[in-house]
C-alpha positions, -999 to 999 in steps of 0.1 A, spaced: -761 438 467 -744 400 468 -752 371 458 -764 339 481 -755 303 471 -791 284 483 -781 253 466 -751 236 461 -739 219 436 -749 178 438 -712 171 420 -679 187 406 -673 190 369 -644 161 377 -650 133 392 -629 118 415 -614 92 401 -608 114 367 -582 137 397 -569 103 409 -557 88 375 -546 122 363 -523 128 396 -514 93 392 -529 83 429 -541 52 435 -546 53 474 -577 61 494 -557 80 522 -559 112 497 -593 111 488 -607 141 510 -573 164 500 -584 156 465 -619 165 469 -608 199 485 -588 203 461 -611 199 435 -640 223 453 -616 248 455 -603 250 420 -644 250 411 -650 281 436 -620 299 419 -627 300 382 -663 304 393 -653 335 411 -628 348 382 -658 339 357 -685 346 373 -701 313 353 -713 286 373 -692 252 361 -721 232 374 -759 234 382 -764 251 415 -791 278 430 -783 316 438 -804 345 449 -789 377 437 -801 406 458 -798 444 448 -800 475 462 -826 483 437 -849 480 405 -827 488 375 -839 482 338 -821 457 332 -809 432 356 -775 415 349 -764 383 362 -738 377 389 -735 343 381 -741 329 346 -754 304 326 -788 308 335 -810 275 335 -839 284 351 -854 318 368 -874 310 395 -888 343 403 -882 379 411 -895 394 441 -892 432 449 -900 452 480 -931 479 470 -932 515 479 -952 503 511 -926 479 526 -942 445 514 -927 417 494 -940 411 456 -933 389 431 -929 404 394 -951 386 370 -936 365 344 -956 387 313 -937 417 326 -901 406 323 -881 390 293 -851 373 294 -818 374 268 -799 348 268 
């Protein structure tokens, strides 16, 4: 059971130069500390949450078919699809009609 980051987020929920006029930087030399710096700060309030801060794509594998299928990592914007492994060994993809979502 785990969950896989496929994509990434495309930015961070501050921008650099929001960091840079906050720490009260105005030099370039920083930049790449301050980006780190604000990744990591991301990753660790995603990890204490488990909510994603900003739009990114997971799978979420399990060790099997429960009921009811809670998320590792919330908000949910969009379910792409769920795909099982059948009695016989072979991938399948649930049908949309036979699964509902609560958000």
């Amino acid at each position: 059971m785990g969950l896989r980051l496929v994509t990434p987020p495309f930015s961070e929920p501050i921008h650099l130069d929001e960091a840079k006029k906050h720490l009260r930087v105005d030099i370039l030399e920083d930049d790449k500390l301050i980006l780190a710096l604000i990744r990591a700060a991301r990753d660790i309030v995603e990890g204490f949450t488990h909510r994603a801060l900003v739009l990114q794509t997971f799978d979420q594998v399990l060790d099997k078919f429960p009921a009811q299928i809670n998320l590792m990592r919330s908000p949910l914007r969009k379910l792409v699809s769920i795909i099982y492994t059948d009695t016989d060994g072979i991938s399948q993809t649930l049908s949309a009609s036979k699964y509902e979502i609560d958000d």
